[in-house]
N, C-alpha and C positions, 0 to 999 in steps of 0.2 A: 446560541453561538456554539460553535463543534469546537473540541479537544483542539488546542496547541500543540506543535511539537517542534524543537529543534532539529534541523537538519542541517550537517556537515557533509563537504565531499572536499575530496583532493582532487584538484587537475589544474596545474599547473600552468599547463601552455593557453587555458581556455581565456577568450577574450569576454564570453559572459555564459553565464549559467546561470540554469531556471529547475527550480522545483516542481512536479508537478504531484498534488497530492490532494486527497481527500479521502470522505469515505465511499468504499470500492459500490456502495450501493447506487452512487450520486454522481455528479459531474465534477471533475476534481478540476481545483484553481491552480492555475500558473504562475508561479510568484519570482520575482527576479533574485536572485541570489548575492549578496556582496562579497569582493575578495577581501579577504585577512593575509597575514602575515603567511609566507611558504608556501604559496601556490593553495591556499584553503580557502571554502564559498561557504556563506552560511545565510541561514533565511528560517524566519520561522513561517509554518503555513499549518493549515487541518493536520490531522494526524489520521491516520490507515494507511491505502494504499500509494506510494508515489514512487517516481522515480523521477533522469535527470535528464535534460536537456543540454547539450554541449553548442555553443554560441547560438547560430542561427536554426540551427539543425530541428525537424521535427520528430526525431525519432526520441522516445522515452526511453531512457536506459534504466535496467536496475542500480541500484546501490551496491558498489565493490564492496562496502561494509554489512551487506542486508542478513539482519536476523531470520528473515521469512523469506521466502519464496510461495507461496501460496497456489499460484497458478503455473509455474514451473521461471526456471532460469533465464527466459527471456522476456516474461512480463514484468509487471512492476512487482516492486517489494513491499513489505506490510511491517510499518512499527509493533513490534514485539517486547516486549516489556521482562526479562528475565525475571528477575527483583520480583516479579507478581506470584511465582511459584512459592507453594508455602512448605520449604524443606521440613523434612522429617529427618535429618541425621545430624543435629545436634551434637551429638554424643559417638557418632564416625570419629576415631584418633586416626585412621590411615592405616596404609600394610605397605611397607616394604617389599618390594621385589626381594635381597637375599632370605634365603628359605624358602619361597613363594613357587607356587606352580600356575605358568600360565596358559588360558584358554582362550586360544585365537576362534572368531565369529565370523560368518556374512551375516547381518540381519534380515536380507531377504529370503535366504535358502537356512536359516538356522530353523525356524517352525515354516508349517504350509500356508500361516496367515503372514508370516513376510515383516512384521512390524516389533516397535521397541515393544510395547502393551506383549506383546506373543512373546515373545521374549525372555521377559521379567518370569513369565510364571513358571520357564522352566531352568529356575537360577540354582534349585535346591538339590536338581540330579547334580550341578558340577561340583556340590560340596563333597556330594559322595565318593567322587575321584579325586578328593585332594585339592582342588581348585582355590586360589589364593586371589586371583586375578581373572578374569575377563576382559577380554581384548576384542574391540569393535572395530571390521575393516572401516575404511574411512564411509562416512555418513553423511558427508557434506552433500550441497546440493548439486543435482548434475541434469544434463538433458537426459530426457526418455523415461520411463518406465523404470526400467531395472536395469544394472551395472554393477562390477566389481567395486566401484567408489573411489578408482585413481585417473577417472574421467572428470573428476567434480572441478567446476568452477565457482561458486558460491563457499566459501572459507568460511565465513561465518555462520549458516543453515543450515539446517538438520532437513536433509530428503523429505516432503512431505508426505510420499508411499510408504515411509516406515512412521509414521507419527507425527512429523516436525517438532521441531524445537519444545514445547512442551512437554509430546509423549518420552524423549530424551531424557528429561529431569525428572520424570517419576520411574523411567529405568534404573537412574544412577540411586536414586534413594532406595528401589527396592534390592540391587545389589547393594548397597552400604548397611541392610535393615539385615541382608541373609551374613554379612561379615565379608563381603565380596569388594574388593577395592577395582576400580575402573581404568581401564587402558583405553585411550584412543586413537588411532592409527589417522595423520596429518600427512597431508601432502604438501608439500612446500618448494617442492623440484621444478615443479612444472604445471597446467595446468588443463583440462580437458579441450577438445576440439571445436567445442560448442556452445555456446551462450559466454562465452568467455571477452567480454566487453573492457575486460582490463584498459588493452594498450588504447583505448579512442578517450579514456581519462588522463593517459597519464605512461609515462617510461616504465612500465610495470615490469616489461621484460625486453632481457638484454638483445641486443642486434649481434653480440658475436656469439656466433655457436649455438647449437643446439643437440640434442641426448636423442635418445630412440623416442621419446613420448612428445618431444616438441620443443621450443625455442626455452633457454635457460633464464630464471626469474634474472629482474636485474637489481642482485645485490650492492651494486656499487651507488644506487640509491638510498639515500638517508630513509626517505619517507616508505619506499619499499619494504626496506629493512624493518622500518616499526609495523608496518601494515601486518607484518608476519611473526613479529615479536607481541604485536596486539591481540592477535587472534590465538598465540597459548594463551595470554593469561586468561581470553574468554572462555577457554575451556577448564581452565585451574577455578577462574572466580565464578563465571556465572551457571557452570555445568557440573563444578563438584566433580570432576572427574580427577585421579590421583594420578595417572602417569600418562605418558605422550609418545607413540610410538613412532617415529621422525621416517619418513617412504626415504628409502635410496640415497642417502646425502652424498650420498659421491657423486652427484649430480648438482649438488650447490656447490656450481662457478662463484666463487667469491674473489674476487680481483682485489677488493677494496683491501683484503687483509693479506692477500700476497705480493702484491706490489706498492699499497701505502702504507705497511706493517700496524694496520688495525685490527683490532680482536674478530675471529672468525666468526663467524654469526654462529656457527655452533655452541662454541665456546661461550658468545653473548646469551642465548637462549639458556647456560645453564646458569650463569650469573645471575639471572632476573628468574629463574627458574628457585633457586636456592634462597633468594632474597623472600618471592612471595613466600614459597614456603616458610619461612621464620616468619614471617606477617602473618599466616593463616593459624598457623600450631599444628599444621600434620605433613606427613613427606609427601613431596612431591617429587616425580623422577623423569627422568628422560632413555630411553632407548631408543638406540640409532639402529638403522637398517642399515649397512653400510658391505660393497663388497673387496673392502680395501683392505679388510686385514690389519689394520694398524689400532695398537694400541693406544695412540695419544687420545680418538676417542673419551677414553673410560680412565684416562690415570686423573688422577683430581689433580683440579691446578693447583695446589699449593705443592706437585710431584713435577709442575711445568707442564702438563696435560690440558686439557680442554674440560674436563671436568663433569659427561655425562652419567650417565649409573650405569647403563647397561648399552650392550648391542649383539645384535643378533651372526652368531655364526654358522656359516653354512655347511665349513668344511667338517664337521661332527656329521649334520646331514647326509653330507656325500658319504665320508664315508662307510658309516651303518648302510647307506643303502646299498651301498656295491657289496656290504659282508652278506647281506642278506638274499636280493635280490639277485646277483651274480651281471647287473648291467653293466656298461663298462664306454658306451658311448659318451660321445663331446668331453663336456667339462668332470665326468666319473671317470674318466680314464687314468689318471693321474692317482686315485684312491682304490684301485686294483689290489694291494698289499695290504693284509689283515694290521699292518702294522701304522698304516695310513689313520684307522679308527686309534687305534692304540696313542697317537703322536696327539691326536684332537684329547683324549682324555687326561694325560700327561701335562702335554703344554697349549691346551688352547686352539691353537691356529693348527694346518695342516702345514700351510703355504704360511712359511715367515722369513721368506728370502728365499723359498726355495722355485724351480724353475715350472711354471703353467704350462702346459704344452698346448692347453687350451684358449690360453690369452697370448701362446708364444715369446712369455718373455718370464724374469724375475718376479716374484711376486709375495707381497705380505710383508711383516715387520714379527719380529719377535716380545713372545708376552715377557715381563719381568715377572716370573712365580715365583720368586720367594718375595714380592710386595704386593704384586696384583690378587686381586680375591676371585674366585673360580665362578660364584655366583654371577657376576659381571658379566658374561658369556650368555644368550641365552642360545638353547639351541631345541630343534626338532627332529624327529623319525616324520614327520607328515607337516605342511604349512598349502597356506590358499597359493604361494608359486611355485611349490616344489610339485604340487598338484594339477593345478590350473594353466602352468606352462606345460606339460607335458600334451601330448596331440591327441589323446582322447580324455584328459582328466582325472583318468584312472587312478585310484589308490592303489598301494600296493596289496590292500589287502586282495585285490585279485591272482598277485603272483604269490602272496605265503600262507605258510600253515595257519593254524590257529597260535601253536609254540612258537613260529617264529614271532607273528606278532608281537606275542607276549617278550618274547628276547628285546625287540626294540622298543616297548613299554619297560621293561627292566632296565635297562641303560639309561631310559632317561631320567625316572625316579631314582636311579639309584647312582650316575654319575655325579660329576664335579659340580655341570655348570647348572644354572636355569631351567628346566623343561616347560616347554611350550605343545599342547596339544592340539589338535589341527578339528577342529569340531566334528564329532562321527566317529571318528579314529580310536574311541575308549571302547565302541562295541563295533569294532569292524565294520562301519557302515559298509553297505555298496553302493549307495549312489555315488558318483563320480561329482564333481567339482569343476566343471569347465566352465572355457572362459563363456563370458555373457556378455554381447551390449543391448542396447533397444537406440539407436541412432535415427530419430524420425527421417533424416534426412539419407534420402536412396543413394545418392553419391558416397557419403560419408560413412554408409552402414557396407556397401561395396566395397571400396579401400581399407574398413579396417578387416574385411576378411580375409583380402589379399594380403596386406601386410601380417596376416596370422599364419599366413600358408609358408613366408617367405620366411618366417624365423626358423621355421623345422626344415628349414634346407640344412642349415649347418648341423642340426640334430640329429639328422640322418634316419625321421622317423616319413612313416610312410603319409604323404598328402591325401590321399584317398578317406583316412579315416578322421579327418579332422573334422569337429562339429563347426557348422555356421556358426557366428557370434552371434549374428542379428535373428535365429532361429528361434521365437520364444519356445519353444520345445527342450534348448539347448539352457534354458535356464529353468524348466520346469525340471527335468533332470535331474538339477543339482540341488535341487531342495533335500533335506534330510527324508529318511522316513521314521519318525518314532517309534512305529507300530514293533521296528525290528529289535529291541533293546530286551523283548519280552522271550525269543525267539532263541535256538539252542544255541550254536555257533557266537550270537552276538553277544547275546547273554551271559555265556564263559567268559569270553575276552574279557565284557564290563566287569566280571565276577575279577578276575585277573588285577586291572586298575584300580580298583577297589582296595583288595590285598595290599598292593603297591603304596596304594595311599597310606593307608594305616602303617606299614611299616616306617615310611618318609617320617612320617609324623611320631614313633616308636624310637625311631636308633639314630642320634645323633652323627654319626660319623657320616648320614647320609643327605644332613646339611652343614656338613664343614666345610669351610669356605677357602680353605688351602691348598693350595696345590699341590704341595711336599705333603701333603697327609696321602696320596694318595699313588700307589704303585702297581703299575701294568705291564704285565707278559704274555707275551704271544707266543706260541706255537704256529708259526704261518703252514707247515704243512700239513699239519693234522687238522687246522683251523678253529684254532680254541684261543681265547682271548680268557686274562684270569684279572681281576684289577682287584686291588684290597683297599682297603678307605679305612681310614683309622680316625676319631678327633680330637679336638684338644683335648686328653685329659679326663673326656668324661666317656665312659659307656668305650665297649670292648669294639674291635676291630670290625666290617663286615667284608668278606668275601662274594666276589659275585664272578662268576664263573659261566665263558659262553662257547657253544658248540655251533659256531656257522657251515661245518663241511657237512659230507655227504655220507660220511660213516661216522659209526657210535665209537666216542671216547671212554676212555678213564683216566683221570684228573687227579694228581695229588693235590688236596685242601686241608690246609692249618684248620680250617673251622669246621664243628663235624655236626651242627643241626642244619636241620634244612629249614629255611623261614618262608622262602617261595621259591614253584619250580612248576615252569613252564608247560608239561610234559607229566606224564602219569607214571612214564618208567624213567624219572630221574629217579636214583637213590645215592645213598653213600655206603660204604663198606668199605672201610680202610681206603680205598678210593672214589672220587666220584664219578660215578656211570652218567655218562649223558648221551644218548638218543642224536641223532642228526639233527640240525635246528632246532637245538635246547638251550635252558639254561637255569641259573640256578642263585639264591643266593642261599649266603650260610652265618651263624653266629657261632 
């Protein structure tokens, strides 16, 4: 007699529903399903592969809960057993994001073999840059081959191109074995184009309104709402994974808590988020993607906040890259003022009431720094959309020096907030980063080209150079090249983050987590930026001192050794000499 297994499904409005399952070797049995209390079917049958049948219907659906995808997002799904994985991190207590440095991933384009296994083996180069954290763009299952991973419909599956679900949990152990805590990057906004059988279960998503990626989840669903409160804690309990990077929540429409004055699902997600953690005994945390600019985010609720850890800021982004870069189009127009970067390291936001020209209206909320902790913020010089939306994918490391590079590595190890490195970007890669899909369907591979061509109207970049999506060529490209780490130019930079790291890790004031520790002045016409960082109490002040313009400075500086410097003719001498796109720190 074959394995039993319990099967559950939600769908509500279904007048009957059938199990179809067995093993995938075999002819799998039909079994009728009973409804339970809340719109729930349950039925035991064989155990491997099944899926569901909605009333009369002969189509087999997958499981909206399914640990496997085996065959891809449109066949059946495969009982997957967690619990069977024999953990090896016992003795993992967890890391903190404050102090932390994190390293955003594709798994497909991080090694040339594409997979968690390829992966894993090279966890021990990001200890050498300081790396605290590693961050996986989203993993879940999705159609096609290869994708960026904010196509995924499958919530609960791990892509089986990169290992599925198993090879996942021998990644998270091997990062937990090297001292490396896990980030997950969740989509919860929305859902991909494809295999996405949600709404023929069930009210999954909302009928008012929809975002740029597609129709908004419907949170004003009890069952919804847990389907997506259920699938962190799969990732907390059954994947060992320490923190949850939340896609774009300024896309969860939540009605139920603005017009029933119920807790915002964000807000719920850290509730249950804060609870498992004191059940597990190591931190768990959340960062939001978000481009709203508001605090309530990140202030703990017992501040009247929502209660996450972290969220990612952009306007640091913008404006380092406009000091660097000298671009100044769409939404960089606004951080044209050397004093634009200067406001991001001061207070946080750029935009905290002040006027977008690029969204044409008000925009943002302001931080409270003398309660808010600076940590809380994370931010980047390089990320998979600062990259990946641009119209050939290009890194900047095509428009800067080797120094300047190094200028926007030194900002971000040695600022207020978070630094988040963008995979490549420690040794100047040059592959580019563009966007990828593999969309089996000719229609569907068609319109999202189209729709790729139609964003960079308002960007004002030129449609001619834009890679196909559907071009596997266009995702061979963005693979890393390793070979280049070895190599002069790359090899400096790495040599540079390296430095960086150790000092992070050396001089406390350059993980203090206050905002009042930390004081910035600009020179906008000379273009010299000087910010001082002091910490509580322990260990002397450091100076870090930047030359964006296009003629060589000299700097008055309180601190007269040089600790790192971007540039071979940085020196001090009663002042400090800086080179065009230089920079410097000092103790």
């Amino acid at each position: 007699m074959s394995e039993q297994h319990d099967y559950r499904v939600w769908a509500p409005d279904a007048e009957r529903m059938r199990v179809v399952a067995g093993d995938p070797r075999g002819e799998p049995s039909s079994v009728e399903m009973a409804r339970e209390d809340g719109g729930w079917w349950h039925a035991v049958a064989p155990a491997g592969d099944y899926g569901f049948q909605i009333g009369d219907e002969d189509d087999v659906l997958p499981d909206p809960r399914s640990r496997r995808q085996p065959h891809g997002v449109h066949e059946r799904s495969r009982v997957w057993d967690a619990s069977a994985h024999d953990w090896d991190d016992a003795d993992w207590t967890g890391r903190p994001i404050a102090g932390g440095v994190l390293y955003e991933l594709h798994i497909g384009t991080f090694t040339r073999e594409g997979t968690l296994d390829a992966a894993a083996e090279r966890l021990s180069h990001l200890l050498e840059i300081g790396v605290t954290h590693v961050e996986l763009l989203p993993v879940n299952g999705f159609n096609g081959t290869h994708n960026w991973g904010y196509d995924g419909v499958a919530w609960y599956a791990v892509h089986e191109g990169y290992g599925g679900p198993a090879a996942y949990q021998r990644f998270v152990d091997a990062a937990h074995d090297a001292g490396l805590a896990v980030v997950q990057d969740v989509v919860y906004n929305h859902l991909g184009p494809s295999g996405n059988y949600l709404p023929r279960f069930g009210p999954y998503l909302s009928t008012e309104g929809r975002s740029t990626w597609g129709e908004h989840v419907n949170l004003a669903e009890p069952e919804v709402r847990r389907y997506i409160l259920d699938n962190l804690r799969f990732w907390f309990e059954d994947m060992h994974v320490d923190a949850l990077r939340l896609d774009a929540v300024h896309a969860l429409v939540d009605t139920a808590s603005t017009e029933h004055g119920e807790t915002h699902i964000l807000e719920q997600m850290a509730i249950e988020t804060t609870a498992l953690a004191a059940h597990l005994g190591r931190p768990l945390e959340l960062i939001a993607e978000s481009d709203m600019n508001d605090p309530v985010l990140i202030t703990p609720r017992e501040a009247g906040g929502w209660g996450l850890d972290a969220q990612w800021s952009d306007d640091f982004h913008h404006g380092l890259h406009v000091a660097l870069t000298g671009e100044t189009h769409g939404y960089y127009a606004d951080f044209v003022p050397l004093g634009a970067l200067a406001k991001t390291l001061e207070r946080g936001f750029f935009h905290d009431g002040t006027h977008s020209s690029f969204r044409g209206r008000d925009h943002g909320h302001p931080i409270d720094t003398e309660r808010s902790l600076s940590w809380r913020l994370v931010v980047s010089a390089q990320n998979h959309d600062q990259i990946g939306n641009r119209a050939r994918g290009d890194r900047i490391t095509e428009a800067l020096t080797e120094s300047q590079l190094l200028c926007a590595a030194l900002l971000l190890y040695a600022g207020p907030s978070t630094p988040m490195l963008f995979m490549g970007e420690e040794w100047a890669a040059s592959t580019p980063f563009q966007f990828f899909t593999s969309h089996p369907e000719p229609e569907l591979g068609r319109l999202t080209g189209e729709g790729r061509l139609a964003e960079f109207e308002r960007m004002g970049w030129d449609e001619s150079v834009v890679p196909d999506p559907q071009d596997p060529a266009t995702f061979e490209r963005s693979k890393l090249d390793w070979s280049e780490v070895r190599r002069e130019r790359h090899a400096r930079v790495l040599d540079g983050y390296r430095q960086l790291a150790s000092l992070r890790r050396e001089l406390p004031a350059l993980t203090d987590p206050h905002w009042s520790h930390g004081r910035v002045e600009v020179f906008e016409e000379a273009g010299v930026l000087r910010l001082v960082r002091r910490g509580s109490g322990v260990g002397a002040p450091v100076e870090i001192v930047l030359n964006v313009g296009d003629k060589p400075q000299s700097v008055p500086v309180t601190r007269r050794r040089i600790r790192f410097q971007t540039h071979p003719d940085v020196a001090v001498s009663g002042e400090l000499s800086l080179p065009p796109g230089s920079g410097a720190l000092l103790t």
